[in-house]
C-alpha positions in Angstrom: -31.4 25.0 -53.0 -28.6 22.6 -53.0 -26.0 25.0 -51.4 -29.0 25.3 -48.1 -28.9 21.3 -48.3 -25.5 21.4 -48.1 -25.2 24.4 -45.2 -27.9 22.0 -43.0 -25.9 19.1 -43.7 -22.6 20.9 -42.5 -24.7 22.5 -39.7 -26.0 18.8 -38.9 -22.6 17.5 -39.0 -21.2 20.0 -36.4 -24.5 19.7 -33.8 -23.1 15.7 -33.8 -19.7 16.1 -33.7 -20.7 19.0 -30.8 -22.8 16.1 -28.8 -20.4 13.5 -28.8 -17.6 15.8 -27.6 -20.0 16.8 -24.6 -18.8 16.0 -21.4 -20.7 13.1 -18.8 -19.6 15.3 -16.1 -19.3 18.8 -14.9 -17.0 19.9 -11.3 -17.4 23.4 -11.0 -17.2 25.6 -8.2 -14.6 24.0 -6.4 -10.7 24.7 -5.1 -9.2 22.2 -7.9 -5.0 22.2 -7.1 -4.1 20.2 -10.0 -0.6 19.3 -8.7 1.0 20.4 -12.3 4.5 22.1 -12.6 2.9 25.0 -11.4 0.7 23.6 -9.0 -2.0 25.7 -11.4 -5.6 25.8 -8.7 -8.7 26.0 -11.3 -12.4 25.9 -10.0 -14.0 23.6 -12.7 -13.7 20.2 -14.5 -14.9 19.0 -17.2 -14.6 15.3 -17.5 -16.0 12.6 -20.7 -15.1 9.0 -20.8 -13.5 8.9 -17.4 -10.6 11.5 -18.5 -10.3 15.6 -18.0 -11.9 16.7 -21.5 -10.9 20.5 -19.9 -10.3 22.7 -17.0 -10.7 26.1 -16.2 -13.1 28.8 -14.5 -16.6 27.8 -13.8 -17.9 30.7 -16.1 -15.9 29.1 -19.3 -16.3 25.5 -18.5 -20.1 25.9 -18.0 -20.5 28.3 -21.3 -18.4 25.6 -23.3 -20.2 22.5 -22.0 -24.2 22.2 -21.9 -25.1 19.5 -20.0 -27.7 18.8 -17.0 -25.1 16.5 -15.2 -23.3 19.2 -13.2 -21.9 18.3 -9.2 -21.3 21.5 -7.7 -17.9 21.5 -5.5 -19.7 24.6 -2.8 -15.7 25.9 -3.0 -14.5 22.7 -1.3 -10.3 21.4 -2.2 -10.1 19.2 -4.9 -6.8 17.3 -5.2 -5.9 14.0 -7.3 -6.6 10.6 -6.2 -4.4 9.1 -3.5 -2.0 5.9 -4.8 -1.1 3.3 -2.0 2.3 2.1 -2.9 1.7 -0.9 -0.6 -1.1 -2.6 0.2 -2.4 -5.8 -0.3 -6.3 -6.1 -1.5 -6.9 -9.7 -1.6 -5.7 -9.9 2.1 -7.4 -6.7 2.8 -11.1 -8.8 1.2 -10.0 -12.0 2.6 -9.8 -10.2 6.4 -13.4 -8.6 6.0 -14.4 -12.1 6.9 -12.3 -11.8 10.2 -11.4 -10.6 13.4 -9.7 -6.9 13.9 -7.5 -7.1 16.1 -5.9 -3.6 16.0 -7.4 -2.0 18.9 -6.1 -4.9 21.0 -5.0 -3.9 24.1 -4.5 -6.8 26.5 -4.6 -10.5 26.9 -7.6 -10.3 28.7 -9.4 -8.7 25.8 -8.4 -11.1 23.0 -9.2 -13.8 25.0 -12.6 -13.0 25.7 -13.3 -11.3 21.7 -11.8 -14.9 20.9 -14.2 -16.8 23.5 -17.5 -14.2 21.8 -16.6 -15.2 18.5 -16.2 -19.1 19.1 -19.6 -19.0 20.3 -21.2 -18.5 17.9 -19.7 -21.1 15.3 -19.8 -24.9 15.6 -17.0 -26.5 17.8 -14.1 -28.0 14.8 -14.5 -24.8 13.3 -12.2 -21.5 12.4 -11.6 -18.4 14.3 -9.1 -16.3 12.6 -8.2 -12.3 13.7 -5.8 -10.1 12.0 -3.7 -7.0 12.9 -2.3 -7.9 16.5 -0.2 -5.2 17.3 2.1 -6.1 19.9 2.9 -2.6 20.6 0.1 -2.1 22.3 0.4 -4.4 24.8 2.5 -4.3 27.8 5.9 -6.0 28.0 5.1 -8.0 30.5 2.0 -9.4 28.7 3.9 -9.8 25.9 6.2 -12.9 27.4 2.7 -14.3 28.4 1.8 -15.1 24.5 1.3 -18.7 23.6 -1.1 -21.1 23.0 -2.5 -21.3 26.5 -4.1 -18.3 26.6 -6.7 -19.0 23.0 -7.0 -22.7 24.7 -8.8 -21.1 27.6 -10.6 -19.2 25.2 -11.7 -21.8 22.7 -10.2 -25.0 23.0 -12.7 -27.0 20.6 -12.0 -24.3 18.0 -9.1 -23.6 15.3 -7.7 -20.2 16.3 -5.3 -18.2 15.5 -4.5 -14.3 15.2 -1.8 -13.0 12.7 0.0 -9.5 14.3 0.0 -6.5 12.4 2.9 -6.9 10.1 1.8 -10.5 8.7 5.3 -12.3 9.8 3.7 -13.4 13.3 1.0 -15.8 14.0 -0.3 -17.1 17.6 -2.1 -20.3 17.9 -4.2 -22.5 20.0 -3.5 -26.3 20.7 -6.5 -27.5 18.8 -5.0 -25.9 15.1 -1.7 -27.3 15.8 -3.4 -30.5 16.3 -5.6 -29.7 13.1 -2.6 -28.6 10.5 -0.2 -31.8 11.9 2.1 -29.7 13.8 4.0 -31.1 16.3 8.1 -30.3 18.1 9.0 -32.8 15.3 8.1 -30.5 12.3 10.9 -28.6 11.1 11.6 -25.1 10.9 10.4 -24.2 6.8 13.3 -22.1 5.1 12.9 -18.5 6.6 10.9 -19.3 9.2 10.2 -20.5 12.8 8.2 -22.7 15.3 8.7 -21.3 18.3 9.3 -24.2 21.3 10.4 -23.4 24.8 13.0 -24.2 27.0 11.3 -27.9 27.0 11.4 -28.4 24.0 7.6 -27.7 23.7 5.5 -25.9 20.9 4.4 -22.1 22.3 1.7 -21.7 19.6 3.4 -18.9 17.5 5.5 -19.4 14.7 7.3 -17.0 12.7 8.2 -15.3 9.2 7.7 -18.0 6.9 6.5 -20.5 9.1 3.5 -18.6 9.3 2.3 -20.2 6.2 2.2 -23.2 7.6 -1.2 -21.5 9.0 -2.4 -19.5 6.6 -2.1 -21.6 3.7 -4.0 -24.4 5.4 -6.8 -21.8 6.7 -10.1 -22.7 5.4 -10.7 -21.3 1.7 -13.7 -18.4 1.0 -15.5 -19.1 -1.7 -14.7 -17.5 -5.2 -18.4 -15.9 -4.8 -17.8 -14.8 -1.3 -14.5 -13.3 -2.3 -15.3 -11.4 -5.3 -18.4 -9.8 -3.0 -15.5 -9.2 -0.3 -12.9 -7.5 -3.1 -15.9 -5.1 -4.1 -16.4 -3.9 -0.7 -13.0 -3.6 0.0 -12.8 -1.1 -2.9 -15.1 0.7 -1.8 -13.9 1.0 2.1 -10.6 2.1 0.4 -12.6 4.5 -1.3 -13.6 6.0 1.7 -9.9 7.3 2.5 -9.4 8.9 -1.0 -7.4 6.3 -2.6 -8.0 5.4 -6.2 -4.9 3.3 -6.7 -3.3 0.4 -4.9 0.3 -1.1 -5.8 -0.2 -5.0 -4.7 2.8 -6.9 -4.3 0.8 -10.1 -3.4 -1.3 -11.0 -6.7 -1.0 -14.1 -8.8 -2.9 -15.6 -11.7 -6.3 -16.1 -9.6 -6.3 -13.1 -8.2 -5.5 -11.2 -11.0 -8.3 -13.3 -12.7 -10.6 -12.3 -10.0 -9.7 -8.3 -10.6 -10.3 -8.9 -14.7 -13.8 -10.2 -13.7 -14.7 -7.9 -11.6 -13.6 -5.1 -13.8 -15.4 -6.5 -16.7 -18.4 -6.7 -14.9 -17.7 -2.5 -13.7 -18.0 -3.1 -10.3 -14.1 -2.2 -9.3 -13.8 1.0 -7.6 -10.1 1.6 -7.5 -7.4 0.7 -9.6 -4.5 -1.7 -9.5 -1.0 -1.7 -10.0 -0.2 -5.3 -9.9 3.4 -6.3 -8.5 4.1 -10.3 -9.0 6.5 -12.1 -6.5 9.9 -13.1 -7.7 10.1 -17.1 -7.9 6.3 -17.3 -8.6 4.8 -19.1 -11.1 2.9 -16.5 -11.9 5.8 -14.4 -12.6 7.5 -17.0 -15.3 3.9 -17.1 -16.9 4.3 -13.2 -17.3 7.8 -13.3 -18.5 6.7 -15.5 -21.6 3.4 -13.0 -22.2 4.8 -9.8 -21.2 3.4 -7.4 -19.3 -0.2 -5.8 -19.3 -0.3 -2.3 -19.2 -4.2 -0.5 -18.6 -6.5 -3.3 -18.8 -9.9 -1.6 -19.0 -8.6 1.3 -17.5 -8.6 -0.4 -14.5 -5.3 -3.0 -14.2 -1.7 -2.9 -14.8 0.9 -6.0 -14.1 4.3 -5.1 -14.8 6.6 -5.1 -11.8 7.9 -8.2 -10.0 9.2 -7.7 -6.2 11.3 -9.5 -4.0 11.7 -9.5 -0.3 15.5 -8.6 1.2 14.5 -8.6 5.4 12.4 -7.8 7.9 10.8 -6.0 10.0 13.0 -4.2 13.1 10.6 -5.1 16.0 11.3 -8.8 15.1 15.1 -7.9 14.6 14.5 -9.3 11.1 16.2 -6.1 9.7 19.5 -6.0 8.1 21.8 -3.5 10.4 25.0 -2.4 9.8 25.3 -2.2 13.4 24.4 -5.7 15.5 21.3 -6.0 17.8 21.1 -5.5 21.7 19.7 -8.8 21.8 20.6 -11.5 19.9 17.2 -13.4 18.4 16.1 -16.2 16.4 15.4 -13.7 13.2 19.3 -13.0 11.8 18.4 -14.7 8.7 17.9 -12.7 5.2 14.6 -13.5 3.2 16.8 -13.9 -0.5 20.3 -14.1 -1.2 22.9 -11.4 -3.4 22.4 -14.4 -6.6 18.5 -14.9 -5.9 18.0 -11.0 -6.0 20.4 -10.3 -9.4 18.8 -13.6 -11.1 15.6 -12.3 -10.5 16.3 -8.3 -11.5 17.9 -10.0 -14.7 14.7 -11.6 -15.6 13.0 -8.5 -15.2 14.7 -6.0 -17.2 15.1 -8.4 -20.1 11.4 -8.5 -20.4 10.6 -5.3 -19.3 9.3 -5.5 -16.1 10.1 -3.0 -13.2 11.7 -4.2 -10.0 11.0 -4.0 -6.7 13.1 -4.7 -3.6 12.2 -4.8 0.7 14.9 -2.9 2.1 14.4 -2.1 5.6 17.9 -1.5 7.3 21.0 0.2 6.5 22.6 -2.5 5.6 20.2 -4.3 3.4 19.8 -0.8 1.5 23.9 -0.7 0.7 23.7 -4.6 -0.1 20.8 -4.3 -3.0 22.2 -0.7 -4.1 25.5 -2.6 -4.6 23.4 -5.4 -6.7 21.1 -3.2 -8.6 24.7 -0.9 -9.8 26.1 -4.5 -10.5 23.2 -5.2 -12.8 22.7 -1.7 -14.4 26.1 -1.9 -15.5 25.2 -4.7 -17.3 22.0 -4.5 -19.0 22.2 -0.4 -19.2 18.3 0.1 -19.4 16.9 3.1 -20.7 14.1 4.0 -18.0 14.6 0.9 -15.3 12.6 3.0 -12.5 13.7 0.6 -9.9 12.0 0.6 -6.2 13.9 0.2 -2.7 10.6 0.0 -0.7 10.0 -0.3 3.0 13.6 2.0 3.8 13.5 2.7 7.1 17.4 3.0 7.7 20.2 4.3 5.2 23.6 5.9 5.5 24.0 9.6 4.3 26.4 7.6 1.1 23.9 5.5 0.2 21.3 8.4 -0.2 23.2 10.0 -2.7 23.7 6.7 -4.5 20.4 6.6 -4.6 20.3 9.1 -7.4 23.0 8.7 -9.0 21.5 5.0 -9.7 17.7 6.5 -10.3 16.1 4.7 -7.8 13.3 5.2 -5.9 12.7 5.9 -2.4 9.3 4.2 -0.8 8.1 4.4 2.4 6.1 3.2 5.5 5.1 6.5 7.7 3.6 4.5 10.5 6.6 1.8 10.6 8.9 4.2 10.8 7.3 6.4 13.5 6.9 2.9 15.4 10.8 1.9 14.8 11.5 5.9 16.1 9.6 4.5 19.5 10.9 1.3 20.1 14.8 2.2 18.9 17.0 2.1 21.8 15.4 -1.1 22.9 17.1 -3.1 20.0 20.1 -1.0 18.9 22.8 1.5 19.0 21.9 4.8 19.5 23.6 5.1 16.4 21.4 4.3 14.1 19.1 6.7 15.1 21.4 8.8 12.7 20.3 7.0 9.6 16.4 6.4 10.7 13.8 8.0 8.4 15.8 10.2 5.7 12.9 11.1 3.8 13.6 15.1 2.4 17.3 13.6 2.2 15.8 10.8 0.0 13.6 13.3 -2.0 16.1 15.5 -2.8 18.9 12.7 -3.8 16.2 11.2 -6.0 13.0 14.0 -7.0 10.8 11.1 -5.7 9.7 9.5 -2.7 6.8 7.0 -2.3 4.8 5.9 0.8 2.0 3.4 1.8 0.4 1.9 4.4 0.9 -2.0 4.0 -2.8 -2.4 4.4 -4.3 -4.4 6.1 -1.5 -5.0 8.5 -1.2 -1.5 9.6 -3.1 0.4 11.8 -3.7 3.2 9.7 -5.0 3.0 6.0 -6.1 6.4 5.3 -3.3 8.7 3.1 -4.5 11.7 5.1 -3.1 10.1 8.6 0.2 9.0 6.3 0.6 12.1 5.1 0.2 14.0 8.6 2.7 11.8 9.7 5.6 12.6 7.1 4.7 16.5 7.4 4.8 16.4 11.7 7.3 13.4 12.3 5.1 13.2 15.7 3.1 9.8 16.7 -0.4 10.2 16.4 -1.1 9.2 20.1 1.8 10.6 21.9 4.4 13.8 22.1 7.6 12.9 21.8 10.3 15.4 22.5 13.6 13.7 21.5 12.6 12.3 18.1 15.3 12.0 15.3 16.5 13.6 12.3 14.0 16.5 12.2 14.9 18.0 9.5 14.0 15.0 7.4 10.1 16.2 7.5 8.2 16.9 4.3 6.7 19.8 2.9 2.8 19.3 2.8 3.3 19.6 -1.1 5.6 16.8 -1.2 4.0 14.7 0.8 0.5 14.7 -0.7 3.2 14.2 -4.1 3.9 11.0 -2.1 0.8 9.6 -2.5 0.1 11.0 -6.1 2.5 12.7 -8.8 5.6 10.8 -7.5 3.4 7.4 -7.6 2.2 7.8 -10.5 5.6 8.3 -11.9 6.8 5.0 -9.8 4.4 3.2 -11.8 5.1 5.0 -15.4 1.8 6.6 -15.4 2.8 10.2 -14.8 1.2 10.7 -18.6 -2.0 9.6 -17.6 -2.2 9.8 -14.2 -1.1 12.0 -10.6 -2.3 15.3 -11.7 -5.5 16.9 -12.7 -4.8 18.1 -16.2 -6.2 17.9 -19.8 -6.5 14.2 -21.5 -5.6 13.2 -17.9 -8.0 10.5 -15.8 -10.4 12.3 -13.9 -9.0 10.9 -10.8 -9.7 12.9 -7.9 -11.0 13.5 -3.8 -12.7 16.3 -2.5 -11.5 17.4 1.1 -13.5 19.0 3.8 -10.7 22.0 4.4 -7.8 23.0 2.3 -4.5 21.2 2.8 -1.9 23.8 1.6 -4.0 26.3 4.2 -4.7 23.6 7.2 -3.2 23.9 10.5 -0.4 21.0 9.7 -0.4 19.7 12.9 -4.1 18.5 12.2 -3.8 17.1 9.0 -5.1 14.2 9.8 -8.4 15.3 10.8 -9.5 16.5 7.6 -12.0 14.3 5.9 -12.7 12.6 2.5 -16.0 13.9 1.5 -16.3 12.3 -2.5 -13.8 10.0 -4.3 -13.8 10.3 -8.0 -12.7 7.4 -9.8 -12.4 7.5 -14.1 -15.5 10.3 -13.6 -17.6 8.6 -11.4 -18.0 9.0 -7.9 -17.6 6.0 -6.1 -17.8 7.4 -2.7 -19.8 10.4 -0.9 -22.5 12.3 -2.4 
C-alpha cells in the first residue's frame, strides 16, 4: 500500500512537472531557416514563455508537446525577426500626428496638402509635415523653397515641414514670427538660418538650427503619445521588425517605453542608444546600464554624431566639394569624441559614432585606435554607423580594430544618384564598400533611419544591398558592383549580425533552443526568390516573445 502511494505520488509529480514544461505555442508545418552556423531549416517550433522550448520536425514536436494552441505555417518561410539598427520611435509616434510628406512631388502639391490641412484647424494654430524629400523635386523648384510659398498656403497658421533626413526645416512667416525669429538671431552652434542676398530670412534653417523649430513645436500629450508609440509598434510590426536601435531616447522617453511595457502593450523591442553630452547619459553613467528590462528594453550604448549628410555637403570628404556651401562644419570635435568614448568604456557602455565620408571614417578610426590603446577593453564592439564612403586602408583597419560596419541602403543608393553633382568622380571609388566591410569585419549592420526615410520595411533594405539598383530607376553605370551582398548576408544584416552589434547574439538573431521566439513569416522563400524582386515579398505574421503581434 504505501509503495502504490508512493508510485501515484511520483506519477503525480511527473504529470506537473510534464504541464508546466508544456509549450503556450506550437509553429509546425512551416519552412523555419533558423540562420544558425549551419543555416539548419526545421518545420516546427515549439515556443513557452516567449523563448524556443524546441525545434525540430512537425511529427516529433507535435508527439512531444500536447497542446490545443497549434498555428499551422501551410509550408510558408519562417526567418528571425528583423532588427533596425537606426530608427527613431518617439519621432516615428510623434509624426503619426502629422503630415507625410514623402510622396511629395512639387511645390504645387505641398502647398495645396498645406492649404487642405490648415483648413481645417483654427487660424494661430500648427501645421507640421515630415519626410520632404528634395530629391523628388525638380532643381529648378528646388531654388524656389522659402517661406513664400506656405504663406500663400496658410499665412494665419504655424507651418513648417522637416525634409527627409531631419537636418532641414522650411517655414512660413507666421512661425518665424511665433518662435521670435528674426535676421538678428544668430546662427546656434552647428547650425543655420538661411537669409538671402538681402539680408532677409528665406524660412529654412539648417542642421542644428532646426531645433529652434522643433523644440518649440507644440507638445502631445503624454496620453496621446503613449497611444501614438503603441501604434507605431505595431505599424513596425507590419514590415517584420521586432527590434529597433534608437539613438534619440532620454529619461522620458525611456520612462514612457517602461510603462508601456509594464502595462504589455509594446510590440517590438528596444535597443536604447543615449546621446553623448546628454543628461540622460551622465544619469546612466552613475547607474549603469540596463540590460533586458522585461524582455523588452536595453540602454547600454551612447552615440555621437561626427557629420552629415552628402546632399547637404555636410559630409566629411577627403576630397573637397564642387561647390562650396554653408555646411563645412563637423557636428563634434577629435577631444569631444575621445572624452565621450572614455566615459563609455569606463562604465561599460558601447559606443556609437556618425561616420558618413571618407574622411570622417579615417578621423574616428584614428580616435577609437587612440583610445583602445589606452583602455584595452575586452569586448568594446564599437559602431561606425551611417558609412557611406571609406578608403580600401581604412576597411581593413576596420578589423583589425573590431569595429563594426552599419549602414543606410537607401542613403547610399541616393548618394550613388546624386554623386557627380557634388564631387570628384573619385570618390565613387570608395562609395558603398559593403562585402569589402563584411569581409574586413564578419559583420555589417543596416537600417532605415525611420521615419526620415522613404523606406521602412527590411525587405526593400535588403533588396537593395543584394541588387545595388534604385527601386524606381535602372541605372547602368552604378559603382563598385562587386560590393553587393549575398541574400544570406543581407537578411544577417538585419538579424544575426545585429543581434551581435547589440551583445544579444545568446539570446537573440537566430531561431534556436532557449532562444526568444522572435520570428516573421514570408509569403515566398527568400533564399529561392527571384532576387531582383525581393522586395515584393510580403510580411504575412510577426512573432514577437511568442505572440503574434501582427497577421493572423
Amino acid at each position: 500500500m504505501r509503495y502504490i502511494k508512493s508510485l501515484l505520488i511520483i506519477l503525480l509529480v511527473v504529470a506537473l512537472t510534464s504541464c508546466s514544461k508544456s509549450p503556450v505555442t506550437l509553429f509546425v508545418n512551416g519552412k523555419i531557416y533558423s540562420l544558425d552556423a549551419n543555416n539548419t531549416v526545421y518545420e516546427a517550433m515549439a515556443v513557452r514563455d516567449g523563448k524556443i522550448l524546441e525545434i525540430g520536425t512537425t511529427a516529433k514536436i507535435k508527439e512531444k508537446f500536447d497542446t490545443k494552441d497549434v498555428v499551422d505555417l501551410s509550408g510558408k518561410t519562417v526567418i528571425p525577426g528583423f532588427t533596425d539598427m537606426e530608427g527613431s520611435l518617439v519621432e516615428f509616434a510623434r509624426n503619426l500626428n502629422f503630415i507625410n510628406f514623402s510622396n511629395v512631388k512639387s511645390i504645387e502639391e505641398a502647398q495645396k496638402i498645406i492649404s487642405e490641412n490648415a483648413k481645417a484647424k483654427k487660424e494661430g494654430s500648427w501645421v507640421v509635415g515630415y519626410a520632404l524629400n528634395e530629391l523628388n523635386f525638380k532643381e529648378e523648384e528646388l531654388l524656389k523653397i522659402d517661406k513664400t510659398i506656405l504663406d500663400a498656403a496658410a499665412p494665419n497658421h504655424n507651418v513648417y515641414i522637416v525634409n527627409v533626413t531631419g537636418d532641414m526645416v522650411w517655414t512660413n512667416s507666421k512661425l518665424l514670427q511665433t518662435l521670435q525669429i528674426t535676421n538678428l538671431t544668430p546662427n546656434p552652434k552647428d547650425g543655420e538660418i538661411e537669409k538671402n542676398e538681402k539680408g532677409e530670412l528665406t524660412g529654412l534653417l539648417f542642421d542644428k538650427a532646426v531645433n529652434l523649430v522643433k523644440e518649440k513645436s507644440p507638445e502631445i500629450s503624454k496620453e496621446d503619445l503613449t497611444g501614438s508609440l503603441q501604434i507605431a509598434t505595431l505599424e513596425l510590426a507590419k514590415y517584420g521588425i521586432t527590434e529597433v536601435h534608437d539613438r534619440t531616447v532620454n529619461k522620458e522617453s525611456i520612462s514612457l517605453f517602461k510603462q508601456i511595457i509594464d502595462s504589455n502593450k509594446l510590440a517590438v523591442k528596444m535597443y536604447g542608444i543615449l546621446s553623448a553630452g546628454d543628461e540622460t547619459f551622465e544619469e546612466y553613467l552613475s547607474k549603469g546600464i540596463e540590460v533586458n528590462y522585461k524582455d523588452y528594453l536595453t540602454v547600454r550604448a551612447v552615440s555621437i554624431d561626427y557629420d552629415g549628410a552628402l546632399n547637404l555637403q555636410a559630409a566629411s570628404m577627403n576630397d573637397k566639394y564642387k561647390i562650396d556651401t554653408r555646411n563645412t562644419f563637423l557636428y563634434a570635435t577629435d577631444e569631444e569624441i575621445e572624452t565621450a568614448y572614455k566615459k563609455a568604456l569606463d562604465k561599460g557602455f558601447q559606443f556609437y559614432i556618425k561616420s558618413v565620408g571618407d574622411k570622417a571614417v579615417t578621423n574616428n578610426l584614428n580616435v577609437i585606435e587612440k583610445v583602445l590603446k589606452e583602455k584595452n577593453p575586452k569586448d568594446h564592439r564599437t559602431v561606425l554607423e551611417y558609412i557611406e564612403f571609406i578608403s580600401p586602408n581604412d576597411v581593413n583597419r576596420l578589423g583589425a580594430l573590431k569595429i563594426i560596419p552599419s549602414v543606410r541602403p537607401e542613403e547610399t543608393m541616393s548618394n550613388i544618384e546624386i554623386l557627380k553633382d557634388f564631387i570628384p568622380e573619385t570618390n565613387s571609388n570608395n562609395v558603398g564598400m559593403w562585402n569589402a566591410m563584411l569581409q574586413s569585419t564578419k559583420y555589417i549592420t543596416a537600417g532605415s533611419n525611420f521615419p526620415y526615410s522613404n523606406y521602412i520595411s527590411p525587405l526593400t533594405l535588403i533588396h537593395l544591398l543584394v541588387n545595388r539598383q534604385p527601386l524606381d530607376t535602372n541605372m547602368s553605370n552604378i559603382p563598385n558592383l562587386n560590393q553587393k551582398l549575398s541574400v544570406l548576408d543581407a537578411i544577417k544584416a538585419f538579424t544575426v549580425y545585429a543581434a551581435y552589434a547589440g551583445f544579444e547574439e545568446k539570446t537573440k538573431g537566430t531561431l534556436e533552443k532557449d532562444k526568444y521566439a522572435d520570428f516573421v513569416v514570408l509569403s515566398d522563400d527568400i533564399f529561392t526568390f527571384d532576387a531582383k524582386k525581393i522586395k515584393d515579398i510580403k510580411v504575412l505574421k510577426t512573432v514577437v516573445n511568442g505572440k503574434i503581434v501582427f497577421g493572423k
